[in-house]
C-alpha positions in Angstrom: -7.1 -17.2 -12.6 -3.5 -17.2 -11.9 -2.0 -14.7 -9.6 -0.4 -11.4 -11.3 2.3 -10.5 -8.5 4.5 -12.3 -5.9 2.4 -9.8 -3.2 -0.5 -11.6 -4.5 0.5 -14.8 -4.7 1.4 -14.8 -0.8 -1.4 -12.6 0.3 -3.8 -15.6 -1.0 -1.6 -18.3 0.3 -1.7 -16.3 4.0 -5.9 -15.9 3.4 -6.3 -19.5 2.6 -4.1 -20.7 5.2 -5.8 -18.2 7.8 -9.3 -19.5 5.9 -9.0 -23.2 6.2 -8.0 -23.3 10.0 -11.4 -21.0 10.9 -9.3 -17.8 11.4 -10.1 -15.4 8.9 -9.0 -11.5 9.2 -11.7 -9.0 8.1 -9.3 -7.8 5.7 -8.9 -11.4 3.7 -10.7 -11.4 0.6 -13.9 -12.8 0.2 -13.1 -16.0 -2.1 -14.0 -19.9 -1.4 -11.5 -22.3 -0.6 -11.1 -23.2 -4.2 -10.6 -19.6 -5.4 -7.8 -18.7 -3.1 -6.5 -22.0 -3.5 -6.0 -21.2 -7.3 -4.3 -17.8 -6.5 -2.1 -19.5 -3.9 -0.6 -22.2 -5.8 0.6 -19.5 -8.6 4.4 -20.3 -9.1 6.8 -17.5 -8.5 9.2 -17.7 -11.7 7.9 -14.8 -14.0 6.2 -12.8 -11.4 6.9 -9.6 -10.7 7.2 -8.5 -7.3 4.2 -5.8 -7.6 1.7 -5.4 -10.2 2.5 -1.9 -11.7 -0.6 -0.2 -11.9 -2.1 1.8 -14.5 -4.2 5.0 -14.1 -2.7 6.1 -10.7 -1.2 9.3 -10.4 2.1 10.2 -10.7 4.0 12.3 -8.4 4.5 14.7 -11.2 0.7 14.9 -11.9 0.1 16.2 -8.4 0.3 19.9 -7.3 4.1 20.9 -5.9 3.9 21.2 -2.3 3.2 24.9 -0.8 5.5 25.6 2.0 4.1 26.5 5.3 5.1 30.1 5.7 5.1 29.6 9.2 2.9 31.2 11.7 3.4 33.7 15.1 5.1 31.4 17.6 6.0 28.6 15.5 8.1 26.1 16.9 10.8 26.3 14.1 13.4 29.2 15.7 14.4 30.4 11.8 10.3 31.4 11.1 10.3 33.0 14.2 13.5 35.2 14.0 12.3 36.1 10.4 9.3 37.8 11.2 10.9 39.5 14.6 9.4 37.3 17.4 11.8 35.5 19.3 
């Protein structure tokens, strides 16, 4: 299975490089030699450089941000002068 991003492509080319010398991170995937091999020797032309992913959120899915009123001895000088503590 080819590689489906540039990211990819290098982040099994680092795993297998870190895999054959007896250095793997815990974070490497857990693919044989051969496996990582295939993913590593992807060529670049084509790729894009991320996958785009499907099913994520966007930000105009999520909840608009509620601003922090501010509380009684805030550090920000404008909350405090608005409520009469200074």
């Amino acid at each position: 299975m080819p590689a489906v991003s540039q990211k990819q492509q290098e982040l099994m080319g680092a795993a297998l490089g870190r895999k054959r010398e007896g250095n793997p991170r815990p974070g490497d995937p857990k693919m044989s030699v051969g496996k990582l091999k295939e993913f590593a020797s992807t060529k670049h032309k084509g790729l894009p450089l991320q996958k785009k992913s499907k099913g994520m959120l966007h930000d105009s899915m999520l909840p608009s941000k509620v601003k922090n009123p501010g509380r009684v001895g805030s550090t920000d000088p404008h909350q405090n002068r608005a409520r009469g503590h200074m």
